[in-house]
N, CA, C and O atoms as a GROMACS GRO file, in nm:
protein
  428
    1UNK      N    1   8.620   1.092   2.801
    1UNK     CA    2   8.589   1.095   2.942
    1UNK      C    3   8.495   1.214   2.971
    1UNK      O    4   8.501   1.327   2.923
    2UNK      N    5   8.402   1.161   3.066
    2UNK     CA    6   8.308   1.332   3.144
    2UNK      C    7   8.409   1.433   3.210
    2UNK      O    8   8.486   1.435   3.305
    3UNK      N    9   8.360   1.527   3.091
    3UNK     CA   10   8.463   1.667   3.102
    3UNK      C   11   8.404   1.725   3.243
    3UNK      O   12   8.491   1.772   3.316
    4UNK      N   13   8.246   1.730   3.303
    4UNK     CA   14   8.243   1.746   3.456
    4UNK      C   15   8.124   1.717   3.491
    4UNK      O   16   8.042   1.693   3.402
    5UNK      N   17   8.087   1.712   3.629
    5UNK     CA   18   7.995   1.648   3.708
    5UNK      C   19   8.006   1.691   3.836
    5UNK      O   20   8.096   1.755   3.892
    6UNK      N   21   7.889   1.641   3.880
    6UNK     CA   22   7.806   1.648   4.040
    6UNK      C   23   7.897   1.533   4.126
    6UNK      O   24   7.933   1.429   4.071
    7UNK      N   25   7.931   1.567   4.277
    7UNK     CA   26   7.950   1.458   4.332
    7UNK      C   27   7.995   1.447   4.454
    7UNK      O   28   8.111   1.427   4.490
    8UNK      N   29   7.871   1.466   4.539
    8UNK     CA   30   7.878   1.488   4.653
    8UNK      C   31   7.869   1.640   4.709
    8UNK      O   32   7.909   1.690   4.815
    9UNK      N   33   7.814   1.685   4.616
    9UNK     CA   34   7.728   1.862   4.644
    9UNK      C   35   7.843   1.894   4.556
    9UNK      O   36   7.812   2.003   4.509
   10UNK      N   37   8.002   1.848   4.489
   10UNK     CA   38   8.065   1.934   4.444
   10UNK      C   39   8.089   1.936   4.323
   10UNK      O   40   8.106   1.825   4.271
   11UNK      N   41   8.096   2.031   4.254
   11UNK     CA   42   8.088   2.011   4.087
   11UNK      C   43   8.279   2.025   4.044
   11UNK      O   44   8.347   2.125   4.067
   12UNK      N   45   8.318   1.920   3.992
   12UNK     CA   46   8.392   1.872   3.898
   12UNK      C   47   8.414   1.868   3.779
   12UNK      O   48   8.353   1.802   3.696
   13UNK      N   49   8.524   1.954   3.759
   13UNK     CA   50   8.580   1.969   3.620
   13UNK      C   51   8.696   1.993   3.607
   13UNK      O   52   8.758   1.992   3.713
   14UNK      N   53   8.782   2.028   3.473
   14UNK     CA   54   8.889   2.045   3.402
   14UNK      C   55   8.953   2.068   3.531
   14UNK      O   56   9.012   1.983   3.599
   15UNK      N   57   8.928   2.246   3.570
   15UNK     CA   58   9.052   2.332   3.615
   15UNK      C   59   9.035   2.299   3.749
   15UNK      O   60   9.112   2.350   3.831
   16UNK      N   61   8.906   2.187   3.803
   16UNK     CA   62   8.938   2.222   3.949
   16UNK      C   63   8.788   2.157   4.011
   16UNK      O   64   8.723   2.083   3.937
   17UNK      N   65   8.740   2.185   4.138
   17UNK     CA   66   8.601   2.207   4.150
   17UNK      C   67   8.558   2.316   4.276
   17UNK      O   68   8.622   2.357   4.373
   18UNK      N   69   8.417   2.345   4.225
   18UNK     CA   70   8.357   2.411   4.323
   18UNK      C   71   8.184   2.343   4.362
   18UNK      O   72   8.108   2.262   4.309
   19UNK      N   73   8.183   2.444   4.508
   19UNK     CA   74   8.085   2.371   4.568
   19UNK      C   75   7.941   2.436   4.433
   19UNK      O   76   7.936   2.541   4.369
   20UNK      N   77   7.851   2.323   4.437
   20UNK     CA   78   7.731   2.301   4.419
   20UNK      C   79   7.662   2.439   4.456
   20UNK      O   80   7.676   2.454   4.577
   21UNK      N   81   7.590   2.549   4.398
   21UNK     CA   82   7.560   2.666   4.394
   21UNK      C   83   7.476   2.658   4.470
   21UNK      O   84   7.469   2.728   4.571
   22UNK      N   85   7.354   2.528   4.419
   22UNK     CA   86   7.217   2.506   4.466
   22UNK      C   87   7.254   2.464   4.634
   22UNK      O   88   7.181   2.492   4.730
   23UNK      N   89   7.378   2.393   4.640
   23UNK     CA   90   7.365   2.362   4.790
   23UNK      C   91   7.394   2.532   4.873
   23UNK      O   92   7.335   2.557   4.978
   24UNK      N   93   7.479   2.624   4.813
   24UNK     CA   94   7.526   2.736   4.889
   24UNK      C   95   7.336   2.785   4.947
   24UNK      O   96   7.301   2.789   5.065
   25UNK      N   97   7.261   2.809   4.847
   25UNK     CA   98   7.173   2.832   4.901
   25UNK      C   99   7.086   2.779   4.986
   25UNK      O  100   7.009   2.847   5.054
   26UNK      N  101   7.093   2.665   4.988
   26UNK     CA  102   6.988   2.576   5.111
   26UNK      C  103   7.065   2.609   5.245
   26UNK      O  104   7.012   2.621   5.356
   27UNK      N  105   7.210   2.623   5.212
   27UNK     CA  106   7.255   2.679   5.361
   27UNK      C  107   7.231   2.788   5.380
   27UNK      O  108   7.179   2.810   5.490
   28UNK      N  109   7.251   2.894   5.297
   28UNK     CA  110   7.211   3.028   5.354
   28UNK      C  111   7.073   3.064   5.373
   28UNK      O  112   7.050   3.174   5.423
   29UNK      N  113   6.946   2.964   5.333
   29UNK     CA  114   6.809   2.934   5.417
   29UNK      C  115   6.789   2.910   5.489
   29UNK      O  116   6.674   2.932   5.529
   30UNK      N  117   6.897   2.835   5.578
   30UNK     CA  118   6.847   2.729   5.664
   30UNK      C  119   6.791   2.756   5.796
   30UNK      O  120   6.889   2.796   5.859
   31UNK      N  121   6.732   2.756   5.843
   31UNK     CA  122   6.676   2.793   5.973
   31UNK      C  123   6.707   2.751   6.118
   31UNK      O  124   6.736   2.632   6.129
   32UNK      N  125   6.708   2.800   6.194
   32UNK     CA  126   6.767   2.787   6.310
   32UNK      C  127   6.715   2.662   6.384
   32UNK      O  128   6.603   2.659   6.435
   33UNK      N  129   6.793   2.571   6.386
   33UNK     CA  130   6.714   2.464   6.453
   33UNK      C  131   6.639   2.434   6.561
   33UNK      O  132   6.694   2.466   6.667
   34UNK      N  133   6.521   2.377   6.574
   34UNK     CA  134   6.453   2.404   6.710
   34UNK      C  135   6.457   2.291   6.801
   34UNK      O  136   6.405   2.309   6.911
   35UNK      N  137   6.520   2.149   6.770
   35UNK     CA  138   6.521   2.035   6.820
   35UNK      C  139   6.670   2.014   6.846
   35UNK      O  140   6.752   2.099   6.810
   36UNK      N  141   6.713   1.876   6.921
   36UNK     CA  142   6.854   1.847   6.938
   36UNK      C  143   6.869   1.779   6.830
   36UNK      O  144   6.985   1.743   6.808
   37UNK      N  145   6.783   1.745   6.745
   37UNK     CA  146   6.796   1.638   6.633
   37UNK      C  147   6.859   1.750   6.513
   37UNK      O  148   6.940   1.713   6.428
   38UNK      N  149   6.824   1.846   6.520
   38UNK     CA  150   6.832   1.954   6.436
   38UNK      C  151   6.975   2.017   6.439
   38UNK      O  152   7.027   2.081   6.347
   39UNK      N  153   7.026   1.990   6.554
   39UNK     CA  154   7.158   2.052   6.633
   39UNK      C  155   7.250   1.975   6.593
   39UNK      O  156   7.358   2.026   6.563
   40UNK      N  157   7.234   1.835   6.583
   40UNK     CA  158   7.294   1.720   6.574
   40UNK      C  159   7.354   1.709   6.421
   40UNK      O  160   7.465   1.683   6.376
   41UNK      N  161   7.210   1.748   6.355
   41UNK     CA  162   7.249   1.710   6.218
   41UNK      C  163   7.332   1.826   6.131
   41UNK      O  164   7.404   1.807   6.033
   42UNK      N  165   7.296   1.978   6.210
   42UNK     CA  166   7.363   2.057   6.155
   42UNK      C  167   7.542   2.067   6.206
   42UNK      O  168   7.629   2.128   6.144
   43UNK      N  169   7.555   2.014   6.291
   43UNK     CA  170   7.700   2.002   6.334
   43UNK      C  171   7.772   1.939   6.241
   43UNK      O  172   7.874   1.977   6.184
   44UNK      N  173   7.691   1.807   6.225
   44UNK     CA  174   7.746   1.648   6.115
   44UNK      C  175   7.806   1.729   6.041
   44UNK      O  176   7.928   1.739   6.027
   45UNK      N  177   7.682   1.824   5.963
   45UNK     CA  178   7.693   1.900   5.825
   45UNK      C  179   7.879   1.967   5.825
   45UNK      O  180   7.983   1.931   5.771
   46UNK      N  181   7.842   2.071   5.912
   46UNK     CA  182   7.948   2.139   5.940
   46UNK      C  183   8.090   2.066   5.986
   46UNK      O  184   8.202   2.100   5.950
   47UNK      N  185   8.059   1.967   6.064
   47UNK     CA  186   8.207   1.898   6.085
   47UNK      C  187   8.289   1.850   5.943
   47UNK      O  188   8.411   1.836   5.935
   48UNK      N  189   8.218   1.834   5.866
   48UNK     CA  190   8.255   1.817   5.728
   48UNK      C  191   8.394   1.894   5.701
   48UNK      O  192   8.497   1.831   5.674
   49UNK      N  193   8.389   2.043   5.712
   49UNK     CA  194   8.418   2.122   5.704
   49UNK      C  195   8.536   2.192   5.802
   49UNK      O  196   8.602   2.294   5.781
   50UNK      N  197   8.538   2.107   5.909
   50UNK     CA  198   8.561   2.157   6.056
   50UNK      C  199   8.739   2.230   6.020
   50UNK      O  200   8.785   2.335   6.062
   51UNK      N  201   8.801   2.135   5.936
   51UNK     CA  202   8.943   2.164   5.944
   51UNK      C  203   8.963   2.314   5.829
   51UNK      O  204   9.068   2.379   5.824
   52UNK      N  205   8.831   2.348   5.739
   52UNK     CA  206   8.874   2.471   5.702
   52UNK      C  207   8.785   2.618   5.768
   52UNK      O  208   8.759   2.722   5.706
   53UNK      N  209   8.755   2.587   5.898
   53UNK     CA  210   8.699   2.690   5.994
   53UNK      C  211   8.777   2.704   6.080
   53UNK      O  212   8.771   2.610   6.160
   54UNK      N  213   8.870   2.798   6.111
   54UNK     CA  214   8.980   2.829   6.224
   54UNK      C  215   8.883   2.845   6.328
   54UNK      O  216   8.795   2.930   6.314
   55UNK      N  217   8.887   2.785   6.416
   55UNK     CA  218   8.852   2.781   6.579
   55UNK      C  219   8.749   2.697   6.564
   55UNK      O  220   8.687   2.706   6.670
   56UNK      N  221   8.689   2.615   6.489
   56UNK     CA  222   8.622   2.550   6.459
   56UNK      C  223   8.515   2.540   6.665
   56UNK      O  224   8.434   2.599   6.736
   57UNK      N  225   8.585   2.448   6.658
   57UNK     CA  226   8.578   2.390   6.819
   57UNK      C  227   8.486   2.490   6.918
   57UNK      O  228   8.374   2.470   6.965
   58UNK      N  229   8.569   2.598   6.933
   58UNK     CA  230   8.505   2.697   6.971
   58UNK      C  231   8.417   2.795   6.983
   58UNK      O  232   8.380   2.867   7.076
   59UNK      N  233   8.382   2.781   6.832
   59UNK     CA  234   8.236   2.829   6.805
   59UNK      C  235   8.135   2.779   6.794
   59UNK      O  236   8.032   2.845   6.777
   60UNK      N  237   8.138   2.628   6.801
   60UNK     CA  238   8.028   2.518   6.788
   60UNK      C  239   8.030   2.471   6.957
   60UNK      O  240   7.967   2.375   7.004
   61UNK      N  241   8.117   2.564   7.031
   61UNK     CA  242   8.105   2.513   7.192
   61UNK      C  243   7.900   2.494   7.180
   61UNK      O  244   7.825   2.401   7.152
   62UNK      N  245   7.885   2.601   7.208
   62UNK     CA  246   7.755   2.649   7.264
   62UNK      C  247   7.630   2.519   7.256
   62UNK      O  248   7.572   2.447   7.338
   63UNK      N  249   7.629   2.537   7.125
   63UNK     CA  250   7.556   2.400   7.039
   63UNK      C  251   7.590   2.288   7.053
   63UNK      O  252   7.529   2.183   7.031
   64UNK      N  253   7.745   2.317   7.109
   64UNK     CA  254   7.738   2.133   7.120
   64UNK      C  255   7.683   2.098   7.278
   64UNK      O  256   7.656   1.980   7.301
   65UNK      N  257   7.668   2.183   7.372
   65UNK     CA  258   7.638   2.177   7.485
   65UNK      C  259   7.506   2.165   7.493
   65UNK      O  260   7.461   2.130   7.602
   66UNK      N  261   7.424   2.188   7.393
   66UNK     CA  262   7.275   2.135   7.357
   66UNK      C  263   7.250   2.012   7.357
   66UNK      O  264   7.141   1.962   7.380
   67UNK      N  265   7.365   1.948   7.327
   67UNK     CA  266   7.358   1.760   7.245
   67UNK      C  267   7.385   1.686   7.411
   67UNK      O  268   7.363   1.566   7.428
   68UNK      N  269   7.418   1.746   7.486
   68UNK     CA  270   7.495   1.711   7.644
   68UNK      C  271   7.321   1.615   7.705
   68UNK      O  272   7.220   1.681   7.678
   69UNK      N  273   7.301   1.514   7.760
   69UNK     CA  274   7.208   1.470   7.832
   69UNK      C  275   7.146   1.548   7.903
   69UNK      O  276   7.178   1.664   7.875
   70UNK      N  277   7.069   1.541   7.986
   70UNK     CA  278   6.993   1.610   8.149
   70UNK      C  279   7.037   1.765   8.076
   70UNK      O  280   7.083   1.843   8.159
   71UNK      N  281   7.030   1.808   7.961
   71UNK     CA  282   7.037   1.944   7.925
   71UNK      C  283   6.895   2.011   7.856
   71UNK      O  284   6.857   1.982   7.742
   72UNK      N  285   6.847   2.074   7.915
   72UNK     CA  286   6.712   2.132   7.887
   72UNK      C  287   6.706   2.201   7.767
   72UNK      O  288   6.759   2.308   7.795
   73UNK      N  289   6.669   2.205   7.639
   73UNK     CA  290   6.723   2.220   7.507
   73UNK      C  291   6.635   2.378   7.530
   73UNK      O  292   6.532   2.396   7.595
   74UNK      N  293   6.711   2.471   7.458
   74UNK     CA  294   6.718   2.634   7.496
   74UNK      C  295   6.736   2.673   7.419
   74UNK      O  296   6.623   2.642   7.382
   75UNK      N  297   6.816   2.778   7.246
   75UNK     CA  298   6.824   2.801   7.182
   75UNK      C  299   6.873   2.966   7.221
   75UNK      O  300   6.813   3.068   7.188
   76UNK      N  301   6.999   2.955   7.300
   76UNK     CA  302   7.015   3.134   7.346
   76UNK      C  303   7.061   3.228   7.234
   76UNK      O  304   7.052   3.204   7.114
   77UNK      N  305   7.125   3.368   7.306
   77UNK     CA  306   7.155   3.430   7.228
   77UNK      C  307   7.305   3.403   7.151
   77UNK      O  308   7.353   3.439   7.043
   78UNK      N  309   7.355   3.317   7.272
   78UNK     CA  310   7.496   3.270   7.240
   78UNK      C  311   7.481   3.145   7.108
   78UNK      O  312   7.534   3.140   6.997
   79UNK      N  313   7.395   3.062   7.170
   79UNK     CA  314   7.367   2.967   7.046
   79UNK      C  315   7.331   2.989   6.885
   79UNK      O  316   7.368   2.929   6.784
   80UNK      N  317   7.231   3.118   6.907
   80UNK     CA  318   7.228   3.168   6.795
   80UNK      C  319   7.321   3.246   6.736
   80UNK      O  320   7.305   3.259   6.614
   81UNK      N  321   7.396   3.292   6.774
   81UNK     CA  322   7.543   3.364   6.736
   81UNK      C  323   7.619   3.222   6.679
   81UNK      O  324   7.644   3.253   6.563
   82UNK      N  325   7.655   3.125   6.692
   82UNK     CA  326   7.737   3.018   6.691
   82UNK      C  327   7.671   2.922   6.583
   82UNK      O  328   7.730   2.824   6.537
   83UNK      N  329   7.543   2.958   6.550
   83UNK     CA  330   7.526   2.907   6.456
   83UNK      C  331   7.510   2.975   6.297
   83UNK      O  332   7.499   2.924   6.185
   84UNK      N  333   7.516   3.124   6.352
   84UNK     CA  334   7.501   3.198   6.226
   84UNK      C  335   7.646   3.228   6.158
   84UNK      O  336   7.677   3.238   6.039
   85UNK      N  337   7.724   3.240   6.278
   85UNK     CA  338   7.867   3.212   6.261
   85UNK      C  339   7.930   3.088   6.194
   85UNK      O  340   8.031   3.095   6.125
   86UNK      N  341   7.858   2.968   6.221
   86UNK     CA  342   7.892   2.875   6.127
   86UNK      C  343   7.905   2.844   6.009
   86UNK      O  344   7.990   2.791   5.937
   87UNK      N  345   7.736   2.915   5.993
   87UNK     CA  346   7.665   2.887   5.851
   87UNK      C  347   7.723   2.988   5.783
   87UNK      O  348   7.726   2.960   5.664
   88UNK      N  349   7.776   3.106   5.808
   88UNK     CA  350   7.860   3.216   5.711
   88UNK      C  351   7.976   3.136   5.694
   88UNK      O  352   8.002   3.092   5.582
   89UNK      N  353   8.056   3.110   5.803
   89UNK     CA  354   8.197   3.023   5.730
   89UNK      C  355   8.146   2.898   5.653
   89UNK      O  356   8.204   2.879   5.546
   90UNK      N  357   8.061   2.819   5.683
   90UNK     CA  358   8.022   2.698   5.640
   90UNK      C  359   7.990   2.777   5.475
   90UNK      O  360   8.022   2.689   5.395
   91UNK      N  361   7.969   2.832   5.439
   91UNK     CA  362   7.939   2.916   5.303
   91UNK      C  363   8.031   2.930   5.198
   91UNK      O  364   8.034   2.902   5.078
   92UNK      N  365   8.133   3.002   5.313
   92UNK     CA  366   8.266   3.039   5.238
   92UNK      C  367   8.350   2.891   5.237
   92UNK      O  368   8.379   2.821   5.140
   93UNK      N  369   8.372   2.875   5.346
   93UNK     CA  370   8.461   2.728   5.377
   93UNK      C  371   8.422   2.645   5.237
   93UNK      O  372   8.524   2.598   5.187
   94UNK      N  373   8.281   2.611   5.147
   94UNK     CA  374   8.203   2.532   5.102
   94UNK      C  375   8.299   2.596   4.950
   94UNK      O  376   8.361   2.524   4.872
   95UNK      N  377   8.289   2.721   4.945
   95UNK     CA  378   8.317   2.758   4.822
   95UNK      C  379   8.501   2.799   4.808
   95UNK      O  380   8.556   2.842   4.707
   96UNK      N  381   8.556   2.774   4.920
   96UNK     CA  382   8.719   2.762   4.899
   96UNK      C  383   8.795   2.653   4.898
   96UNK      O  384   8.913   2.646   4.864
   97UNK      N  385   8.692   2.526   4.955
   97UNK     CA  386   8.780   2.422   5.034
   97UNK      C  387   8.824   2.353   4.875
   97UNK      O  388   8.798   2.233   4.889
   98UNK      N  389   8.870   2.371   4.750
   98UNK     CA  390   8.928   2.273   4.657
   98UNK      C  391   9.053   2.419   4.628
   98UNK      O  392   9.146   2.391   4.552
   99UNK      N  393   9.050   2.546   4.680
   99UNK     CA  394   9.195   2.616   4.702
   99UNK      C  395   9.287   2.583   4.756
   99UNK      O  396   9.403   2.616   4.730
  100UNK      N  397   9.227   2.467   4.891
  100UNK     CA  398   9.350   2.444   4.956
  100UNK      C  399   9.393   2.513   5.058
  100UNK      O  400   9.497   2.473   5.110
  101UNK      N  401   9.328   2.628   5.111
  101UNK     CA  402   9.344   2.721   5.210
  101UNK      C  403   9.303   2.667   5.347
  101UNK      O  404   9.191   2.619   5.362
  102UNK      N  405   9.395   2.674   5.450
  102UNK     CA  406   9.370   2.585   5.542
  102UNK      C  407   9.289   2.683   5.662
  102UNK      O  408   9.241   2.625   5.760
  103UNK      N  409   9.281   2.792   5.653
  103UNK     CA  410   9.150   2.830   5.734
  103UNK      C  411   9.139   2.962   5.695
  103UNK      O  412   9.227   3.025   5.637
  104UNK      N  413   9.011   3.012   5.731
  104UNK     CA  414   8.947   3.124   5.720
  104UNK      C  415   8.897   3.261   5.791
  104UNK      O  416   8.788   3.290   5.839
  105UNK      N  417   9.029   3.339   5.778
  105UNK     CA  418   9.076   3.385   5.908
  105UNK      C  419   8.977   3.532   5.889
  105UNK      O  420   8.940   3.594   5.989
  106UNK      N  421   8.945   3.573   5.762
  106UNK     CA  422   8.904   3.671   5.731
  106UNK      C  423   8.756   3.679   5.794
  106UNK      O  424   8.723   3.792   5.831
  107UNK      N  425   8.698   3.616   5.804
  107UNK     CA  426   8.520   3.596   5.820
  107UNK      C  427   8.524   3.610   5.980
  107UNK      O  428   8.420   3.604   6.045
   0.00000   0.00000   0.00000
């Protein structure tokens, strides 16, 4: 049998798996989105994740209030806080979630 592999950004093997290295870095590149399309897709990303980010909900308020209709798309200081905040737990969350640790209280 394949002793390990790729699959689905996460690498698989013997003792366990961890996230995909190459993906840690495209997140910690990623740039601040300038569209709602951008907002949209980085949430998706992150909801992935949602149940090993304690307050999840609450820190993606801001951004999700971007995705809202008749909302004039803005990019504040709050928004940018809420997304840099993500993408640091979204990092860690990426590289604990096969521990089993149900949130990430430290970050």
């Amino acid at each position: 049998m394949v002793k390990e592999g790729i699959v689905l950004g996460h690498k698989i093997f013997e003792k366990g798996l961890e996230i995909d290295k190459v993906k840690i870095e495209v997140i910690e590149k990623l740039p601040p989105p300038i569209f709602v399309k951008g907002v949209h897709n980085f949430l998706g990303h992150t909801g992935f994740y949602r149940h090993f980010i304690k307050e999840f909900s609450k820190i993606a308020h801001s951004l999700c209030k971007l995705l809202e209709k008749e909302i004039r798309f803005y990019l504040d200081e709050e928004c940018m806080k809420a997304f840099e905040c993500l993408k640091e737990k979204l990092i860690l969350a990426s590289m604990i979630v096969a521990l089993g640790l149900p949130y990430l209280d430290h970050v």
